[in-house]
KEKE-3310 file (N, C-alpha, C; in steps of 0.2 Angstrom, whole numbers, plus 5000, padded with zeros to 4 digits):
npx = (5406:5419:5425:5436:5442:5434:5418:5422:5435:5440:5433:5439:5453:5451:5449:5461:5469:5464:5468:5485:5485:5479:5488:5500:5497:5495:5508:5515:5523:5517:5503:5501:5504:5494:5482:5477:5465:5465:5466:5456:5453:5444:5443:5431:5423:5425:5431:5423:5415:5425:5432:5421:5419:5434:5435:5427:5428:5443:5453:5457:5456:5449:5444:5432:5433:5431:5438:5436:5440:5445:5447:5443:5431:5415:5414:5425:5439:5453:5465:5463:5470:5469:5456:5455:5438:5430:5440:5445:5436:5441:5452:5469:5480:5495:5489:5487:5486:5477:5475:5463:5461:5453:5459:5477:5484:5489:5494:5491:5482:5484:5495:5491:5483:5491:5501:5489:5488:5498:5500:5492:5498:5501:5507:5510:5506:5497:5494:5480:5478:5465:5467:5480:5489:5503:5510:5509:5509:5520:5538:5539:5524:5519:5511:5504:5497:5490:5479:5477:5489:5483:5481:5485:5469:5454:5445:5431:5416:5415:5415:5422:5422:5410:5406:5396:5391:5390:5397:5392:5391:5397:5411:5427:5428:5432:5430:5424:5431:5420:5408:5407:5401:5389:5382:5382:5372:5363:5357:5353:5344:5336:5333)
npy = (5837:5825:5811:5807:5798:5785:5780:5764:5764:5775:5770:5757:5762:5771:5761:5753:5762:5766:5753:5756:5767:5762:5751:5760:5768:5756:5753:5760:5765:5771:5769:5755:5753:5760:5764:5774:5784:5790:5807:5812:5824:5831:5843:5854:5860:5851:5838:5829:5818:5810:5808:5802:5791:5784:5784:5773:5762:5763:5753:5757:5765:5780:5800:5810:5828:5842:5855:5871:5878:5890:5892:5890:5900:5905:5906:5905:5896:5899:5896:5907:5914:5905:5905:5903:5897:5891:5884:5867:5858:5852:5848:5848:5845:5837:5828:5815:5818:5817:5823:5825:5828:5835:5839:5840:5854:5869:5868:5879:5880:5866:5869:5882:5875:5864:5875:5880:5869:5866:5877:5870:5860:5847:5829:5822:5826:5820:5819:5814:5814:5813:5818:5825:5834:5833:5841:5855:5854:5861:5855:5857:5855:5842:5825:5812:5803:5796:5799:5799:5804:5817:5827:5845:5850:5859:5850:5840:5834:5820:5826:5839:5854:5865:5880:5877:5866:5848:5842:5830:5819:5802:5802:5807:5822:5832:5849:5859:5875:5877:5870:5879:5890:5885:5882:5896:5901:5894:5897:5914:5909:5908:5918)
npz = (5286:5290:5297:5310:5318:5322:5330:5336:5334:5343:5356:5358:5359:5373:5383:5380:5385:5399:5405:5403:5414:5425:5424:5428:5438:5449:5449:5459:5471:5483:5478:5481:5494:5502:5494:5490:5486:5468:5461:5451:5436:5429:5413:5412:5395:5385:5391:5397:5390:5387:5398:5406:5399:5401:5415:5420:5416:5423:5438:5445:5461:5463:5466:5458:5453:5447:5432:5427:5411:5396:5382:5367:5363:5361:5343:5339:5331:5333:5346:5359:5373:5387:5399:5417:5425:5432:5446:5455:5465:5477:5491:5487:5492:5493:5488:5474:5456:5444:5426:5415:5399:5385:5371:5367:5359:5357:5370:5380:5389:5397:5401:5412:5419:5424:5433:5440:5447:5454:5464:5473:5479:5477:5476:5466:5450:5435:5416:5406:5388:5375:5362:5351:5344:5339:5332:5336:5348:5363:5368:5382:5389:5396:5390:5398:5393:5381:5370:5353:5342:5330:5314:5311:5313:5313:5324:5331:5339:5351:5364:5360:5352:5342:5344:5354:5348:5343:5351:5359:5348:5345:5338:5332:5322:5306:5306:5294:5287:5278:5282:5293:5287:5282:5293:5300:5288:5292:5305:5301:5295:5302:5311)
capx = (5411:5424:5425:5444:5440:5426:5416:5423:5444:5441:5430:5446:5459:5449:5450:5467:5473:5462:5474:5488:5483:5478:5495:5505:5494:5498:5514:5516:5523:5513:5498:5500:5504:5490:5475:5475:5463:5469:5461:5454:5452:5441:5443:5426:5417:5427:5433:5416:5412:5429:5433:5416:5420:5439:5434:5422:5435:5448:5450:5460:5452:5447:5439:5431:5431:5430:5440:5431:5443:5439:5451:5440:5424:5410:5413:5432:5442:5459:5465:5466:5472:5466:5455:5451:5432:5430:5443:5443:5434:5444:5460:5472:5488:5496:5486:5489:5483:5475:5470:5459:5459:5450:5465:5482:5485:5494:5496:5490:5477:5487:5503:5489:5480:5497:5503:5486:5486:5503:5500:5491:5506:5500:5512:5512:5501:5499:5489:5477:5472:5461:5470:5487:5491:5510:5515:5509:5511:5525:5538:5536:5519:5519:5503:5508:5493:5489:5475:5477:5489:5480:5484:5484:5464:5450:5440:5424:5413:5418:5417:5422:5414:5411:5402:5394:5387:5394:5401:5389:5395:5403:5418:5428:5425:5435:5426:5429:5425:5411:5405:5405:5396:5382:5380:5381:5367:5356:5357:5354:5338:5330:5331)
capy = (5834:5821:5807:5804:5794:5784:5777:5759:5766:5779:5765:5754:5766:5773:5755:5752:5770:5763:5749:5759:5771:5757:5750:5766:5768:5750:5751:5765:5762:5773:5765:5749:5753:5766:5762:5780:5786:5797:5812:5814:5832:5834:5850:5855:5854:5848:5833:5827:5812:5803:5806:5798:5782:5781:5782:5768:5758:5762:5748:5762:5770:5788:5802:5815:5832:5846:5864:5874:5882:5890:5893:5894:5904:5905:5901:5906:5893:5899:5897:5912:5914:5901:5907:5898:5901:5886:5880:5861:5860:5847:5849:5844:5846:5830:5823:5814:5822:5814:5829:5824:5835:5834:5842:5845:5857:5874:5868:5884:5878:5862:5874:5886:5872:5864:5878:5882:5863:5867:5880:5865:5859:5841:5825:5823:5828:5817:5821:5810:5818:5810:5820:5827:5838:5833:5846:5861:5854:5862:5850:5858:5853:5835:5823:5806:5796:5799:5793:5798:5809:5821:5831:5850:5852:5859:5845:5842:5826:5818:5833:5843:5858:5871:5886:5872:5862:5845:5838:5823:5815:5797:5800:5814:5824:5837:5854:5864:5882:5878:5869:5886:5895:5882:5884:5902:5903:5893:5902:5919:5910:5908:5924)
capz = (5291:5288:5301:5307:5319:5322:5339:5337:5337:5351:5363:5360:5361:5378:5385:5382:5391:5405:5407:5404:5418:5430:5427:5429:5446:5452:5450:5461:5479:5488:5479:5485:5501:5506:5490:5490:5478:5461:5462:5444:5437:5422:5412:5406:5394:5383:5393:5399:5388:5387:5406:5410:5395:5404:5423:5421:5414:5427:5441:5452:5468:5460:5467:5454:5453:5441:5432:5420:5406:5390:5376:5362:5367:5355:5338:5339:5329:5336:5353:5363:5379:5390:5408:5423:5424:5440:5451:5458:5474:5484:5492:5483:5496:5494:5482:5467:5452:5435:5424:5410:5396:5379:5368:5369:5356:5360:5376:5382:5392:5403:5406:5414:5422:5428:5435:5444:5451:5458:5471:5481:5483:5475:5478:5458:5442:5427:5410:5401:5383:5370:5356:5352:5338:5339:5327:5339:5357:5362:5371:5389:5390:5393:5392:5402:5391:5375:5366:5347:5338:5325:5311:5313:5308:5319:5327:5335:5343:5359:5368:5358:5350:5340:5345:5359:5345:5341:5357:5357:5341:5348:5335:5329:5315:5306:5306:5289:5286:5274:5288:5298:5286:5282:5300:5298:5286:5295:5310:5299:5291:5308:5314)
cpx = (5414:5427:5433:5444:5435:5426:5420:5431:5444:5438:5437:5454:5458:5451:5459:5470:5469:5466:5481:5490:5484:5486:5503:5502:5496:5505:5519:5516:5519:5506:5497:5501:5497:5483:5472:5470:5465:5464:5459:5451:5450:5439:5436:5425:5418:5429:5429:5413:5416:5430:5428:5419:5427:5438:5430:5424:5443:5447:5454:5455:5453:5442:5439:5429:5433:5434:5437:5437:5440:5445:5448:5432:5420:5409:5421:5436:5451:5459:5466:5469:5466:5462:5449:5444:5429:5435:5440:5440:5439:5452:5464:5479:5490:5494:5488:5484:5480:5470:5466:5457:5456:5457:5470:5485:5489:5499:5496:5487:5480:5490:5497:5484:5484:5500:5497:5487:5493:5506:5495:5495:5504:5506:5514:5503:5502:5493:5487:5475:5471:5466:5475:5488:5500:5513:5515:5509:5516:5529:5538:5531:5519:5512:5508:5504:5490:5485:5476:5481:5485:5483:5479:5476:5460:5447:5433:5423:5418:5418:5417:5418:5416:5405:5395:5391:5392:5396:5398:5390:5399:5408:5419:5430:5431:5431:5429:5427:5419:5408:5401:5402:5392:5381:5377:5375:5361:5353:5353:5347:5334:5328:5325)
cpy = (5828:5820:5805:5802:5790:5780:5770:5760:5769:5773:5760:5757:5767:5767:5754:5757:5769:5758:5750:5762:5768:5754:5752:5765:5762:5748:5755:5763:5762:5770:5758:5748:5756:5762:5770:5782:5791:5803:5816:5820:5833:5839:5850:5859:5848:5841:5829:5819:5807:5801:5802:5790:5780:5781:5776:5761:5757:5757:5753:5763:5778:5790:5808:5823:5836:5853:5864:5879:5884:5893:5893:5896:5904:5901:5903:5898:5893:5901:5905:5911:5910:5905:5901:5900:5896:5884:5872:5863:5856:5850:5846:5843:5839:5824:5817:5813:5818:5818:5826:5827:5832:5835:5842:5847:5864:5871:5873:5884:5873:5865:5880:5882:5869:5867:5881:5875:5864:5871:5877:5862:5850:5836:5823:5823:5824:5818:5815:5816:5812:5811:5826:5831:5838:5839:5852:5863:5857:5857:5850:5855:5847:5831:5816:5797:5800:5795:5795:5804:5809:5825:5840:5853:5852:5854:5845:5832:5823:5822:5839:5848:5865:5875:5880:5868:5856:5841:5833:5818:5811:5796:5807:5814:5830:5843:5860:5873:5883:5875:5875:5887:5891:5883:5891:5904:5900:5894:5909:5917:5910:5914:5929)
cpz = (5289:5296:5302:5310:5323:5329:5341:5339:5345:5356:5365:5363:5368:5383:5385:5387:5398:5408:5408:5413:5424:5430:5430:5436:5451:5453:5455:5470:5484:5486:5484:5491:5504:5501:5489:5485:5475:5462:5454:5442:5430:5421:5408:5402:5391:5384:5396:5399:5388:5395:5408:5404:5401:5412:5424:5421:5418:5434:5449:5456:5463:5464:5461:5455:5444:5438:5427:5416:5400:5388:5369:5360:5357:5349:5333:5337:5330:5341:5356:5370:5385:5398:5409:5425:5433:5443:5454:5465:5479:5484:5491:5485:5497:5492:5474:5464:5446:5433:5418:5405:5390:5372:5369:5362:5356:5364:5382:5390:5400:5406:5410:5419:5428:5433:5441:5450:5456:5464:5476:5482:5483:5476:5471:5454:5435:5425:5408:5396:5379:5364:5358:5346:5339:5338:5330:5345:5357:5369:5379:5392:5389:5394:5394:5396:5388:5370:5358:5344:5333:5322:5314:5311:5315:5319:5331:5335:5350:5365:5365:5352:5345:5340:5349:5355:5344:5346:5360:5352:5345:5343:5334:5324:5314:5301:5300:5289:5281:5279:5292:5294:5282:5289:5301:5296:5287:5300:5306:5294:5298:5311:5311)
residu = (UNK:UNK:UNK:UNK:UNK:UNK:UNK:UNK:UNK:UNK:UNK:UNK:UNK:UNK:UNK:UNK:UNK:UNK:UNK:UNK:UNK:UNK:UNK:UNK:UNK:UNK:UNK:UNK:UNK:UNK:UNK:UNK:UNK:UNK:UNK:UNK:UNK:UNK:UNK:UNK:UNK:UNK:UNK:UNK:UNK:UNK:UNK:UNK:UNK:UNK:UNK:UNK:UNK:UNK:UNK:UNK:UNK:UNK:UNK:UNK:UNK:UNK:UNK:UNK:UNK:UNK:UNK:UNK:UNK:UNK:UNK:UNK:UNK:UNK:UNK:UNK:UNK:UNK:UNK:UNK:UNK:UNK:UNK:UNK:UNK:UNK:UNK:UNK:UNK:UNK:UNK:UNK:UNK:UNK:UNK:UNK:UNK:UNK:UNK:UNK:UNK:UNK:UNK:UNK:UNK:UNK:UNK:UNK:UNK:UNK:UNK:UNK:UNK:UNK:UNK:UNK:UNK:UNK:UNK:UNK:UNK:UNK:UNK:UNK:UNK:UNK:UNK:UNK:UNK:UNK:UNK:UNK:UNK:UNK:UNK:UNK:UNK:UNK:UNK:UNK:UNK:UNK:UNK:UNK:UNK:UNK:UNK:UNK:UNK:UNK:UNK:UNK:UNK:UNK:UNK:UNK:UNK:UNK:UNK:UNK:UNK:UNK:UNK:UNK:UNK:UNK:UNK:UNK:UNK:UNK:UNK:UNK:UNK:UNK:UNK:UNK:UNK:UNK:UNK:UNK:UNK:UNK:UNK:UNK:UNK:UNK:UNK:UNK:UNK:UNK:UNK)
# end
């Protein structure tokens, strides 16, 4: 694996998009008048380790909840069709929203997250990701806070995973096919 970026950029980056966030949020009418809290919507599992680094870091009023998506199951390297596997539990009618996703790559997954968040009839929806793949976002799919574009290459650590391994790694790494099948053959000595 090949490190593309390492725990001390991502802690920085995540810090700044904390102040960010907090400034967008502050600057917002309704906050200052009410102190309402954001209703923060971390998509699992993937989104797990940066949401817990930027919630802790934010000085907003937040409360936390959770969606469970899956977009590449197993040890599936390309996206497939995204599904809803958990729903949020809180009421989200009137709410304002800050989703949290680990990726935005396809953008399969947001536009399917997006669209589910909008039949609670929310007061508005914004995205935080960690990572962006420019080249294959498409531009419907918007992210509001954006921690790192990345080149088109599978990734792992932060969250992130392959075939649930890996997503404790405090940097991100980029995950080659020789990778998969050293993996592969050591899985197939164990058995």
């Amino acid at each position: 694996m090949r490190i593309l970026i390492d725990e001390e950029r991502l802690q920085a980056r995540i810090s700044e998009m904390a102040l960010e966030i907090d400034s967008y949020y502050q600057s917002q009418a309704w906050y200052r008048q009410t102190q309402e809290p954001v209703v923060v919507i971390g998509v699992l599992t993937g989104a797990l380790f940066f949401m817990a680094d930027l919630v802790r870091q934010l000085s907003i009023r937040t409360e936390l909840d959770f969606i469970r998506a899956s977009t590449y199951p197993g040890e599936s390297v390309i996206a497939l069709e995204p599904k809803m596997i958990c729903p949020p539990t809180k009421n989200l009618h009137d709410a304002h929203i800050l989703v949290i996703e680990d990726i935005l790559d396809t953008g399969k997954t947001l536009d399917m997250i997006h669209t589910h968040l909008a039949w609670s009839y929310p007061e508005s929806i914004k995205t935080a990701v960690l990572l962006r793949k420019p080249g294959k976002a498409p531009v419907d799919v918007v992210a509001n806070f954006i921690g790192f574009d990345i080149p088109d290459k599978f990734v792992v650590g932060m969250g992130l995973d392959y075939d649930n391994r890996h997503r404790e790694m405090p940097y991100v790494a980029v995950w080659s096919r020789d990778e998969r099948k050293r993996s592969q053959s050591k899985v197939k000595q164990y058995q």
